[in-house]
MDAnalysis code that builds the backbone (N, CA, C; Angstrom):
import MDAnalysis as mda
import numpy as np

u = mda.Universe.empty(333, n_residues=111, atom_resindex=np.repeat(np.arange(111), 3), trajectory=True)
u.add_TopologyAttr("name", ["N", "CA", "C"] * 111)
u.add_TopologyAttr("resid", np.arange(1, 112))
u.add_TopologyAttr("resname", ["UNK", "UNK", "UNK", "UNK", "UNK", "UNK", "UNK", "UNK", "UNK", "UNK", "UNK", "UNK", "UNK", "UNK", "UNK", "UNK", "UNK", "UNK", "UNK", "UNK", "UNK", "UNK", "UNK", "UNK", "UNK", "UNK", "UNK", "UNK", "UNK", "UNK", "UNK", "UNK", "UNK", "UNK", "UNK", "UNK", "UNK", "UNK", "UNK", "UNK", "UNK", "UNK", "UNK", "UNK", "UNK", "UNK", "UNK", "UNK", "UNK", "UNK", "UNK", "UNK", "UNK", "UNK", "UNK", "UNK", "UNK", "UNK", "UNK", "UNK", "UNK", "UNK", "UNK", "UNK", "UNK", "UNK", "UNK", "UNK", "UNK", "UNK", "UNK", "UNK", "UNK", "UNK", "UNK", "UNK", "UNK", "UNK", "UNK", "UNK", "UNK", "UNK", "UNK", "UNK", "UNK", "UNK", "UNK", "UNK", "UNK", "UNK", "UNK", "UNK", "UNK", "UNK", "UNK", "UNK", "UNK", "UNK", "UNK", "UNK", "UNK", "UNK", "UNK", "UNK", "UNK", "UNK", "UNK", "UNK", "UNK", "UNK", "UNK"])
u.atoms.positions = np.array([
    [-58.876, -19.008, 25.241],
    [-57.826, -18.482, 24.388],
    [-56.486, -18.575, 25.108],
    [-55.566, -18.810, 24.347],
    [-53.964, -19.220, 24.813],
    [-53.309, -17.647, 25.302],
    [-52.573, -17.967, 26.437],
    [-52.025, -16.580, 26.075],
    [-50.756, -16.756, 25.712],
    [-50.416, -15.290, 24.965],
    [-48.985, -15.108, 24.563],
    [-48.171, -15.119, 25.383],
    [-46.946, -15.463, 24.779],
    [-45.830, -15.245, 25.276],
    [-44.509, -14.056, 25.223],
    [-44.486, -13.629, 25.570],
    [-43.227, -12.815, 25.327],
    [-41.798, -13.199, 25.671],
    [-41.789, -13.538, 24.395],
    [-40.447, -13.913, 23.482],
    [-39.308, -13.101, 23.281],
    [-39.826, -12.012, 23.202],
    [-38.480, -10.477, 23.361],
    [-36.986, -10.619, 24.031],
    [-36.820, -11.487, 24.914],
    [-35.742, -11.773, 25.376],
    [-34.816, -12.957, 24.486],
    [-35.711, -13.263, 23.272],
    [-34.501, -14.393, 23.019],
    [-33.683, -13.593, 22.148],
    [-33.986, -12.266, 22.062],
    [-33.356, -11.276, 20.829],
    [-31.706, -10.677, 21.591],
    [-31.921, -11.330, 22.727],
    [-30.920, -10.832, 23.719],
    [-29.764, -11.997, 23.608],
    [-30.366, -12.925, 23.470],
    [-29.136, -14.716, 23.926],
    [-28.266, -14.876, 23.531],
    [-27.346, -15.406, 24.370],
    [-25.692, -15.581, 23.456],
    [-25.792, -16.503, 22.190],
    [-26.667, -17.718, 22.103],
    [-26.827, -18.458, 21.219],
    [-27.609, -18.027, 19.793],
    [-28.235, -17.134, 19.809],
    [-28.347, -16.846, 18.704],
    [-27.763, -16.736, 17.455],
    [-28.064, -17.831, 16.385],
    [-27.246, -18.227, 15.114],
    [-26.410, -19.044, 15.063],
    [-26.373, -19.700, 16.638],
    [-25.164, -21.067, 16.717],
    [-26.239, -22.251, 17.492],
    [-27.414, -22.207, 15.943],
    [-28.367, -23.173, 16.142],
    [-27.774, -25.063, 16.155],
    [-26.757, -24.997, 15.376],
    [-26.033, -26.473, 15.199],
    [-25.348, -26.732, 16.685],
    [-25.279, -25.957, 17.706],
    [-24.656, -25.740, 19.147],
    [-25.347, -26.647, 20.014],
    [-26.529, -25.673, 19.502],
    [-27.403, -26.342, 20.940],
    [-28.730, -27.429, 20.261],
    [-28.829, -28.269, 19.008],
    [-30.170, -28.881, 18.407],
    [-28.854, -30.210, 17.421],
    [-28.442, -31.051, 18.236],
    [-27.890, -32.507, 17.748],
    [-28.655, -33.130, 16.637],
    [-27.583, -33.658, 16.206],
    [-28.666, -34.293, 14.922],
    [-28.898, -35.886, 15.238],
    [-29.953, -36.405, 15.160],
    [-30.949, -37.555, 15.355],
    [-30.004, -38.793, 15.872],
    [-28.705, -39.468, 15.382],
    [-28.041, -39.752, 15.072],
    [-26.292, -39.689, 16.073],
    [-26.569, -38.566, 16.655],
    [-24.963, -38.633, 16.995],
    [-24.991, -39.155, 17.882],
    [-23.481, -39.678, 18.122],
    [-23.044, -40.482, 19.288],
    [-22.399, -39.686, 20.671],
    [-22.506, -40.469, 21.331],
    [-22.836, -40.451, 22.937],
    [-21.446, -38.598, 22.948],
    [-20.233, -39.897, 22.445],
    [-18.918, -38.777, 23.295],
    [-19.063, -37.401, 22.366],
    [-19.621, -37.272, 20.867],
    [-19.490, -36.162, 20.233],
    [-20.906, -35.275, 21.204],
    [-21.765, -36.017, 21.273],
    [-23.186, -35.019, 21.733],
    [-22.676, -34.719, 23.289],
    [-21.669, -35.063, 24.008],
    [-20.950, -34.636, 25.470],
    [-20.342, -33.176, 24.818],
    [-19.259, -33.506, 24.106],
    [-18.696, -32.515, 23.803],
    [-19.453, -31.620, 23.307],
    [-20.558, -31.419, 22.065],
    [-21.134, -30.245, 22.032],
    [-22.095, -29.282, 22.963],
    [-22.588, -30.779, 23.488],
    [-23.107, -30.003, 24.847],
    [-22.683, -29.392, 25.472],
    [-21.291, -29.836, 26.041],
    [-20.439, -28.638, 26.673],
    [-19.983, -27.589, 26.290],
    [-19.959, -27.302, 24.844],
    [-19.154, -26.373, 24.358],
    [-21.068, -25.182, 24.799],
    [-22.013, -25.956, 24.354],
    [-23.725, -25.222, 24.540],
    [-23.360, -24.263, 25.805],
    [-23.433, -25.122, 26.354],
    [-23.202, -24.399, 27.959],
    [-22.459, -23.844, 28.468],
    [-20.846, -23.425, 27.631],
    [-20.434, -22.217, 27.900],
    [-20.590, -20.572, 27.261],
    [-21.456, -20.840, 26.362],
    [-22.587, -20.099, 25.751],
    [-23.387, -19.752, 26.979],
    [-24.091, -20.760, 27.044],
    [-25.045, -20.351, 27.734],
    [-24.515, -19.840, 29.385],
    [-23.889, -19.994, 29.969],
    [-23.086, -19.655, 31.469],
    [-22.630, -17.963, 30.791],
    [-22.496, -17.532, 29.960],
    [-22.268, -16.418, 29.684],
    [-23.365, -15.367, 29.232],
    [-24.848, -15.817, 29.014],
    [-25.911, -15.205, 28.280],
    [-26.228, -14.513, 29.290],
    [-26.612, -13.182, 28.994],
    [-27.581, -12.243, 29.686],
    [-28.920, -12.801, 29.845],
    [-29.529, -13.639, 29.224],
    [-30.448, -14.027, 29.784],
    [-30.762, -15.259, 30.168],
    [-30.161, -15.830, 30.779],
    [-30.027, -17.115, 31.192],
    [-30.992, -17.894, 31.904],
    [-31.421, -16.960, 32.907],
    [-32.468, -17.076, 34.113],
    [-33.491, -17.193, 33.148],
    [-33.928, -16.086, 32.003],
    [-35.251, -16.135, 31.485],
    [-35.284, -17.755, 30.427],
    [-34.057, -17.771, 29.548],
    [-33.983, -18.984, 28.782],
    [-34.675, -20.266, 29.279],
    [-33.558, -20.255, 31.083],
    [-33.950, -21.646, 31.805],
    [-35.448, -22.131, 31.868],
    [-36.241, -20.646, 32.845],
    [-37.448, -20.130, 32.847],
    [-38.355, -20.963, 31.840],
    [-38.095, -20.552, 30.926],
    [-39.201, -21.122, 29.904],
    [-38.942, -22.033, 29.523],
    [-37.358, -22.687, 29.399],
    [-37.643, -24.410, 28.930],
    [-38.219, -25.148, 30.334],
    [-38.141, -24.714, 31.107],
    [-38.636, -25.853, 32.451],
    [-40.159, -25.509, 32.248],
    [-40.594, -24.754, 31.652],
    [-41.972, -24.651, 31.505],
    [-42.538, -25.192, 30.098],
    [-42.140, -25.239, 29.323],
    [-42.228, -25.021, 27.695],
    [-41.381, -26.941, 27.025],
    [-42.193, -27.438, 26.501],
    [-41.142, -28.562, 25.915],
    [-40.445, -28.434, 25.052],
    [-39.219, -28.028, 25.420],
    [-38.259, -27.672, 23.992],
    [-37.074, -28.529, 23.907],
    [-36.769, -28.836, 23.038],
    [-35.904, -29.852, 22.383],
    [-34.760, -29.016, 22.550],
    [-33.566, -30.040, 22.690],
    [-32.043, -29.178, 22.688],
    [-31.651, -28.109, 24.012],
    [-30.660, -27.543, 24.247],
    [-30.026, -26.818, 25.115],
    [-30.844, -25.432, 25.034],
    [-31.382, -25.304, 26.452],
    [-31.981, -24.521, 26.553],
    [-32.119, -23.574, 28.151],
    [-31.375, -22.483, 28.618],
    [-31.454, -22.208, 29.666],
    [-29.547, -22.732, 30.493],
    [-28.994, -23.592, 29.645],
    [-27.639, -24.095, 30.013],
    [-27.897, -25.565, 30.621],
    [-29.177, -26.061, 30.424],
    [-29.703, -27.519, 30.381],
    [-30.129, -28.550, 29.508],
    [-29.797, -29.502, 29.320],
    [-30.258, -30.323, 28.275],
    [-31.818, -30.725, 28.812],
    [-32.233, -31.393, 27.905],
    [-34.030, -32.179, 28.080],
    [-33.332, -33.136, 29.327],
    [-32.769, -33.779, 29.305],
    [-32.894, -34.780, 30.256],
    [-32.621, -34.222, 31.694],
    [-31.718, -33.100, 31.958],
    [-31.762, -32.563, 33.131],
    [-32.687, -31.610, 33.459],
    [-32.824, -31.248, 32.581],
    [-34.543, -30.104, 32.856],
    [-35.572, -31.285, 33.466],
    [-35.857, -32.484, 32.494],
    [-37.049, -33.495, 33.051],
    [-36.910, -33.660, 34.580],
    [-35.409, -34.222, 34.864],
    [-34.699, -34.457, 36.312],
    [-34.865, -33.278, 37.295],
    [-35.481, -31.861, 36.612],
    [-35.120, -31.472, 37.764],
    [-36.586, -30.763, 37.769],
    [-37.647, -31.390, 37.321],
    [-39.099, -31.216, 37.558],
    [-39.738, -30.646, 36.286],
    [-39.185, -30.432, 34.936],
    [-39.415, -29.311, 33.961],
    [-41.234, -30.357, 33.575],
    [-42.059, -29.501, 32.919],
    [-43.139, -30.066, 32.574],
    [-43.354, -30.791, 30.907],
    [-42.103, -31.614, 30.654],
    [-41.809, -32.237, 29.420],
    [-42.060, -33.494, 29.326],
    [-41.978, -34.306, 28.139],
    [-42.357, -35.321, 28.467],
    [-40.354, -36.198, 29.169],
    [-40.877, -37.478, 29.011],
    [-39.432, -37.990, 29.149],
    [-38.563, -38.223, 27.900],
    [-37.469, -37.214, 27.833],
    [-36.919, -37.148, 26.723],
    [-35.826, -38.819, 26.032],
    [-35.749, -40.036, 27.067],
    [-35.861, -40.640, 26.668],
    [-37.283, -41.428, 26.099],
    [-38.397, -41.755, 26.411],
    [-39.288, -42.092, 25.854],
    [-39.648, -41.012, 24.451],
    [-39.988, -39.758, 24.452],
    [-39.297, -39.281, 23.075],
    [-38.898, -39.684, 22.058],
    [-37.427, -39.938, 22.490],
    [-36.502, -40.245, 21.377],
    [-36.706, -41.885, 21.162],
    [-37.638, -42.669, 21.343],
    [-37.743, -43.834, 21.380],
    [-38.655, -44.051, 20.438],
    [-39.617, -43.240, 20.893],
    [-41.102, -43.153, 19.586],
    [-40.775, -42.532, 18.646],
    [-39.850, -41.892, 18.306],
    [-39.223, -40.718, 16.975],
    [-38.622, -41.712, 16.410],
    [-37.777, -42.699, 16.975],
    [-36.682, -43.862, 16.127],
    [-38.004, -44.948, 15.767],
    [-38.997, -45.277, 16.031],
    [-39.765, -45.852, 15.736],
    [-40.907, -45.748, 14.490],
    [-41.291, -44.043, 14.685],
    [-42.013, -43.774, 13.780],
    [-40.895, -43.806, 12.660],
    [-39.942, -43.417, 12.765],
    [-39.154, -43.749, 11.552],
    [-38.484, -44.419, 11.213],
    [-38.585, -45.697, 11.953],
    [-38.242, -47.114, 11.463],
    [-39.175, -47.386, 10.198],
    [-40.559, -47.497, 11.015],
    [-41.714, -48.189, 10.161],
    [-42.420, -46.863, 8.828],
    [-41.484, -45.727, 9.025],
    [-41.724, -45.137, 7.875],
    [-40.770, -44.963, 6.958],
    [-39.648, -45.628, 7.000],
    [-38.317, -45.518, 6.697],
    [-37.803, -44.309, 6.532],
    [-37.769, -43.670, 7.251],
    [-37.466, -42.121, 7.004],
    [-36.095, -42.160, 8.141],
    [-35.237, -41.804, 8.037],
    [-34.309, -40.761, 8.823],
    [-33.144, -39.797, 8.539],
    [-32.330, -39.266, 9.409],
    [-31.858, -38.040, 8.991],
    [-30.147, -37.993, 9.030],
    [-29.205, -37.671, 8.141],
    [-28.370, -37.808, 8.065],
    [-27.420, -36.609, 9.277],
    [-26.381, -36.677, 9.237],
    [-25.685, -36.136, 10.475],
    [-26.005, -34.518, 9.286],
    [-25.966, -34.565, 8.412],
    [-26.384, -33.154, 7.700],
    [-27.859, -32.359, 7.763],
    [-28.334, -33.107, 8.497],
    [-29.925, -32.752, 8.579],
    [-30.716, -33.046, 7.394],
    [-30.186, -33.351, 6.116],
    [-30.917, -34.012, 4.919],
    [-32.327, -35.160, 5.412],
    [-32.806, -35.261, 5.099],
    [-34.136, -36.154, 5.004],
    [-33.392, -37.164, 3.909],
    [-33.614, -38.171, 4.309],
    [-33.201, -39.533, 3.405],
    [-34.683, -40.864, 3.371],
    [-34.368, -41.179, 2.325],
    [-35.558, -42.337, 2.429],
    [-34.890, -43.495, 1.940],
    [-35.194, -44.782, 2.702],
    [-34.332, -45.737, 2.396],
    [-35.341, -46.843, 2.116],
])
């Protein structure tokens, strides 16, 4: 049996409700996903729980800014994820050959 987690601390995070902050949409480009990232992480450099956030994405595979780190520097700095470029490689793929992808609005489109 899995054990739980206690989650109780994310009720604490500066990011809470400024989900479009820290979770990019499929799609954006290089200099806009810099800039929001940075804006993530002065959020996050200010959260009371920062230590615990980091904590569990270096443990936990979570997508997006998490702890005041993106996936690719969490991977870099030992997190147990996969490689968030290989990821995003098989995601543009499965939805090549399913024609599915997602507009900068998060809409589902089929082409």
């Amino acid at each position: 049996m899995r054990e739980q987690m206690d989650m109780s601390w994310i009720d604490k995070a500066a990011c809470k409700g400024k989900q479009d902050l820290f979770y990019g949409p499929d799609n954006e480009r290089t200099r806009a996903k810099g800039i929001r990232e940075a804006k993530a992480k002065i959020v996050c450099f200010s959260c009371p729980v920062l230590d615990r956030c980091r904590n569990h994405a270096m443990n936990n595979p979570e997508y997006g800014i998490w702890g005041g780190m993106t996936e690719e520097e969490r991977f870099h700095h030992g997190a147990h994820i996969p490689d968030p470029a290989t990821r995003r490689r098989i995601v543009k793929q499965i939805r090549s050959i399913n024609g599915v992808y997602r507009t900068n609005y998060g809409k589902q489109n089929n082409s």
